[in-house]
C-alpha positions as CSV (number, residue, x, y, z in Angstrom):
1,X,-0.8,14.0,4.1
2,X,-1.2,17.7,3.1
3,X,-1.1,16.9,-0.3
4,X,-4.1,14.1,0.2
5,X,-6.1,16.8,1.8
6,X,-5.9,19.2,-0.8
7,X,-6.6,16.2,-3.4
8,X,-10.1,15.7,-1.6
9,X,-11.0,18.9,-1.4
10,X,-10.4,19.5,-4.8
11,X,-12.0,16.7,-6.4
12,X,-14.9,17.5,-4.4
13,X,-15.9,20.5,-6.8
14,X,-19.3,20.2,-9.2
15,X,-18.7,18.6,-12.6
16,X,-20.7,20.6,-15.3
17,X,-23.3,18.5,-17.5
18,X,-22.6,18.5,-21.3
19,X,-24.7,19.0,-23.9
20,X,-24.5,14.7,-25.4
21,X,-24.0,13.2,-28.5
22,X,-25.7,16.2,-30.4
23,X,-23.5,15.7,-34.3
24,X,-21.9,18.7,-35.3
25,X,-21.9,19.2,-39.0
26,X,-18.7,20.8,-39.4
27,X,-16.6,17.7,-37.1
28,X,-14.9,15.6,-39.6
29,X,-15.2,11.9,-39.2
30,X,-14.0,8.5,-40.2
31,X,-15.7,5.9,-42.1
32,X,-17.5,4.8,-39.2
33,X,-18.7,8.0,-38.1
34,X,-16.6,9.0,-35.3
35,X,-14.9,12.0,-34.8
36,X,-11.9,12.3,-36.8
37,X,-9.8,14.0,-33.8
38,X,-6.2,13.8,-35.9
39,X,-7.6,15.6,-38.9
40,X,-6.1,19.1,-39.7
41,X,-6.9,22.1,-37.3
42,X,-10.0,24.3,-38.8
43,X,-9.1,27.6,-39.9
44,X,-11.3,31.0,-39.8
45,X,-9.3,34.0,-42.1
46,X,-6.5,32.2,-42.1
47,X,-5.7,31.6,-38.7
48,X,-6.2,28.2,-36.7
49,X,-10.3,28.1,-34.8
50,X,-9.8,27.3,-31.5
51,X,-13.7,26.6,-31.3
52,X,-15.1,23.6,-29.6
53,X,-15.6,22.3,-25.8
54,X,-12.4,21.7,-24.1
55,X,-10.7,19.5,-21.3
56,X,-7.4,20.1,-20.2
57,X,-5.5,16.2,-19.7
58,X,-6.2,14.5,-16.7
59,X,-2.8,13.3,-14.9
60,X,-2.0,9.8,-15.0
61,X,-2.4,7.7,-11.7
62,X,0.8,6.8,-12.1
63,X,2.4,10.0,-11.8
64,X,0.4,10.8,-8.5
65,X,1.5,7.4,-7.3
66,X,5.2,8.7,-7.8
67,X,4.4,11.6,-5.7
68,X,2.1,9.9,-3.2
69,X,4.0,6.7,-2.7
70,X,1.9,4.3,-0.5
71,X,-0.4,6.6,0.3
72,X,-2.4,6.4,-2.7
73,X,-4.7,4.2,-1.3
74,X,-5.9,6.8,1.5
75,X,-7.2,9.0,-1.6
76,X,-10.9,8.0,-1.7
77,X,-11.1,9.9,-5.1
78,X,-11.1,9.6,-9.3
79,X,-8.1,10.6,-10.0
80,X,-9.4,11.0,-13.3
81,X,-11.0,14.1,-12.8
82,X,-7.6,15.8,-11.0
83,X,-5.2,17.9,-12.8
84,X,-2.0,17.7,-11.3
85,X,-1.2,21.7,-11.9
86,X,-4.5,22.4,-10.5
87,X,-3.7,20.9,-7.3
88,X,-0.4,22.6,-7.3
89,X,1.1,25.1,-10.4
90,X,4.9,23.8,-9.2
91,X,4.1,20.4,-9.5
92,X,7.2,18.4,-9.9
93,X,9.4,21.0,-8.0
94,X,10.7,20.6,-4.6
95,X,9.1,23.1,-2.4
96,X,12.5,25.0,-1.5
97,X,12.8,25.3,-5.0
98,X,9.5,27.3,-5.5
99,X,10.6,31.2,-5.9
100,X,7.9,32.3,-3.3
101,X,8.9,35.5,-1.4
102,X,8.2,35.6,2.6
103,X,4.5,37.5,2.0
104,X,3.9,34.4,-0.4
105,X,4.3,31.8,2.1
106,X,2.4,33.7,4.7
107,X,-0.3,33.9,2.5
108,X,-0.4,30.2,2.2
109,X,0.5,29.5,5.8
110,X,-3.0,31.6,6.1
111,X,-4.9,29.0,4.1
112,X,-3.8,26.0,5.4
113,X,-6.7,23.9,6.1
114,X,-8.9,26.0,4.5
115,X,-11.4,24.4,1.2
116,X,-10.6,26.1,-2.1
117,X,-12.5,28.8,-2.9
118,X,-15.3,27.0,-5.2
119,X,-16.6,25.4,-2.0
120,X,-18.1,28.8,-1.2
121,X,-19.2,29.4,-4.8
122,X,-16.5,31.5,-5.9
123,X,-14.6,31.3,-9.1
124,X,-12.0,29.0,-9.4
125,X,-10.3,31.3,-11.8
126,X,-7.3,31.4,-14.1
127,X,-5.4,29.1,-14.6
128,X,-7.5,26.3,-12.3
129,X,-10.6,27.4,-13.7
130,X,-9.5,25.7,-17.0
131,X,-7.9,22.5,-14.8
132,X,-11.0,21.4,-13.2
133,X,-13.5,21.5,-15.6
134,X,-14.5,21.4,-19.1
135,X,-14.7,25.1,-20.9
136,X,-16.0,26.0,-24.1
137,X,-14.3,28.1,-26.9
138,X,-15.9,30.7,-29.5
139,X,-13.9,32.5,-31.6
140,X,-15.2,35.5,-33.7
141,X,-13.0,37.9,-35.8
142,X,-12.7,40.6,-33.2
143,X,-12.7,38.5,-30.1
144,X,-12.6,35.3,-28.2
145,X,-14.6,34.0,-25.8
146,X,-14.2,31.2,-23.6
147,X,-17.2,29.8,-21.5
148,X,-15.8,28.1,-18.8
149,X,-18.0,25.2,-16.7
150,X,-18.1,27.1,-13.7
151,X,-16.6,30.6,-13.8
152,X,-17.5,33.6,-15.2
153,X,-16.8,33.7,-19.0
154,X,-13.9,35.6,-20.5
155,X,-13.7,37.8,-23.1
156,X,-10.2,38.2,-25.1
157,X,-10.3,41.2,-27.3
158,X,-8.2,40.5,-30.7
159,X,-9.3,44.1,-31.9
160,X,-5.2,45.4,-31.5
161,X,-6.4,47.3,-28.1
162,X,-4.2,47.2,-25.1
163,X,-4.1,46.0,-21.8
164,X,-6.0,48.8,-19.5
165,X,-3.3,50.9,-17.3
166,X,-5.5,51.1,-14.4
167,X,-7.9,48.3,-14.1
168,X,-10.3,47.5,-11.2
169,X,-9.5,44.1,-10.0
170,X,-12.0,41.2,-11.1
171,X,-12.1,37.4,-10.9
172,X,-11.0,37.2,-14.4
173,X,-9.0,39.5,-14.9
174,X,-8.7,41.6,-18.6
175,X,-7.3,39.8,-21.5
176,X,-6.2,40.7,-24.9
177,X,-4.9,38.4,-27.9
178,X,-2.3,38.3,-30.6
179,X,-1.3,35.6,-32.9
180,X,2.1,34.7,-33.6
181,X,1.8,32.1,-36.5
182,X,-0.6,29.5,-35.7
183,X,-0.7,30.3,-32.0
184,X,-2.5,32.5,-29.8
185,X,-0.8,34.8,-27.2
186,X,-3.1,35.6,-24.5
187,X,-2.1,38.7,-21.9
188,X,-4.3,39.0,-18.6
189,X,-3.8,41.6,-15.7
190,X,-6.2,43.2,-13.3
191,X,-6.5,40.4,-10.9
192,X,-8.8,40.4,-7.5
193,X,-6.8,38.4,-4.9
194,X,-8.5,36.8,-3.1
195,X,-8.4,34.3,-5.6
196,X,-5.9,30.9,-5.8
197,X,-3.7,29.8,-8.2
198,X,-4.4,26.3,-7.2
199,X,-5.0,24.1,-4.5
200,X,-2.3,24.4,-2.3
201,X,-3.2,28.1,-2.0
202,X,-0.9,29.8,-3.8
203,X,-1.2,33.6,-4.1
204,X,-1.5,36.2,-6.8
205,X,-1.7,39.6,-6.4
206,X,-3.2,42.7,-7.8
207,X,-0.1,43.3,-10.4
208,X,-0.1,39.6,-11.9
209,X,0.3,39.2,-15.2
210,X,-0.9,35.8,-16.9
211,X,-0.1,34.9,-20.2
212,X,-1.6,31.6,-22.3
213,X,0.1,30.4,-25.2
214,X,-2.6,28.0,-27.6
215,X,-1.5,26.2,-30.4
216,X,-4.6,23.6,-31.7
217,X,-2.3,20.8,-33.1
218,X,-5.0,19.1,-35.1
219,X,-8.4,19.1,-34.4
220,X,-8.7,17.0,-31.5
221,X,-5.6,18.2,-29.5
222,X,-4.1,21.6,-28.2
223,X,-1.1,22.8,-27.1
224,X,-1.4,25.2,-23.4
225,X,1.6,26.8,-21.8
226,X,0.7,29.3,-18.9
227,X,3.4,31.9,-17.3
228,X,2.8,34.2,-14.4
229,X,4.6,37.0,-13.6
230,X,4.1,38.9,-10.3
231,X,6.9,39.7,-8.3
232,X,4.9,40.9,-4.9
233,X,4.8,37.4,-4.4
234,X,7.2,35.6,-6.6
235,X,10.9,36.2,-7.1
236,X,11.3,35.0,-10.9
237,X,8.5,34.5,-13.5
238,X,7.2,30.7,-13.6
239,X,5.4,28.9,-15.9
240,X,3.8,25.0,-16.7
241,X,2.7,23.3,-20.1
242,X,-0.5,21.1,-20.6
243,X,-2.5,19.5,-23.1
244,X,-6.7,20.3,-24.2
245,X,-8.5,17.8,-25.5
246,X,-11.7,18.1,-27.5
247,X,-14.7,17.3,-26.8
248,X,-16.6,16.6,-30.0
249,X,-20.4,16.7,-30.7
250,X,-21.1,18.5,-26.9
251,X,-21.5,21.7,-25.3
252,X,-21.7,23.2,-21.6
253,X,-24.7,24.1,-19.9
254,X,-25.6,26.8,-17.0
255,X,-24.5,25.7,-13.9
256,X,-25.8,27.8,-10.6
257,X,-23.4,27.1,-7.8
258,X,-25.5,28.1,-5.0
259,X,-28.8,27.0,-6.4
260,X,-29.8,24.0,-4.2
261,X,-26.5,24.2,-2.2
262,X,-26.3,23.0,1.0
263,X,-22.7,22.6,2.0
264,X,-21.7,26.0,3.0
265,X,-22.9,25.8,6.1
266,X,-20.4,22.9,7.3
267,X,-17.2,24.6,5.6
268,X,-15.1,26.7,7.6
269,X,-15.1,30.4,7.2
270,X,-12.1,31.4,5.1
């Protein structure tokens, strides 16, 4: 039942409002005029563009009915719009097989009950962030930028700077990229925590480190693996693989959390 909770609250977060059927000029298409989502990946100076509006793949019913058994029914949801890692970043594990340390599962003892932190306007954050919603990429020779539906965007410097020694903790932490081949390393630290991992509350702390592996497979499809690394709260490094899929001929537009809100008031303080 736990799990069903956290389902409900999760899917109850804002979807963002795309920018429809506007043709982009540079999307290849098929005799018909569709998108042509299998053709090759676009390059810019020789390395794959990770441009475009993304989605990361929505879990198949079937595999939350594996997990939920019978109680499937009791989730008044679309489980089209639920990510299974952003309900939980160990899906699939047992949970005495999760390497949490004892201030890990405090923290989440803590939070039990609670909403997730979008329900008070806050960002959802990495990795979730990029679960829930869809998130526009722009790459330019220096940097990267990714405008995600609901948080704060990112900026990932590809300038050859390092990671800052001493950085004041934010949402989104500070993120720098390097290509290896055809895919993009991503490093991120400087982490505020009072944000979640996911839905089931798990923790990060201060000395997180996130890295993103992206490797655009053709131009429709992309390749995500995420590990974290923090050992205040974890005893091992962990990490999950996913899929993006484009979004062709669209865009994301502003989206104001608390303008018109009015559901703060019956959510519990955290």
């Amino acid at each position: 039942m736990k799990l069903i909770a956290i389902l409900l609250a999760t899917t109850t977060l804002p979807l963002v409002a795309q920018w429809l059927n506007y043709p982009d000029p540079g999307t290849p298409r098929t005799k018909d005029g569709k998108p042509n989502l299998t053709a090759p990946a676009p390059r810019i100076n020789g390395k794959p563009d990770l441009t475009g509006v993304w989605l990361a793949e929505r879990t198949p019913e079937s595999e939350f009915t594996r997990v939920l058994g019978n109680n499937i029914a009791q989730v008044q949801v679309d489980l089209n719009d639920v990510t299974k890692h952003a309900v939980n970043v160990f899906w699939g594990l047992k949970p005495e097989e999760e390497p949490l340390r004892p201030a890990a599962l405090a923290i989440m003892k803590q939070r039990e009950g609670q909403d997730f932190v979008t329900s008070r306007c806050l960002p959802a954050g990495i990795p979730a962030g990029m679960l829930f919603y869809n998130f526009k990429i722009v790459q330019a020779p220096r940097e990267i930028v990714i405008l995600p539906g609901f948080d704060p965007p990112r900026q990932i410097y590809t300038d050859g700077r390092s990671l800052p020694k001493d950085p004041q903790p934010s949402w989104m932490g500070y993120s720098v990229g390097t290509w290896q081949g055809d895919t993009l390393t991503v490093d991120t630290v400087g982490f505020s925590e009072a944000s979640w991992l996911d839905g089931f509350g798990h923790p990060r702390s201060e000395s997180m480190h996130i890295t993103e592996r992206y490797h655009r497979r053709d131009f429709g499809h992309m390749d995500l693996e995420v590990t974290f690394e923090d050992p205040k709260y974890y005893t091992r490094p962990f990490s999950f693989k996913t899929g993006l899929n484009l979004i062709p001929d669209s865009d994301v537009l502003e989206f104001v959390c608390a303008e018109n809100e009015k559901d703060r008031a019956h959510v519990g303080k955290p």
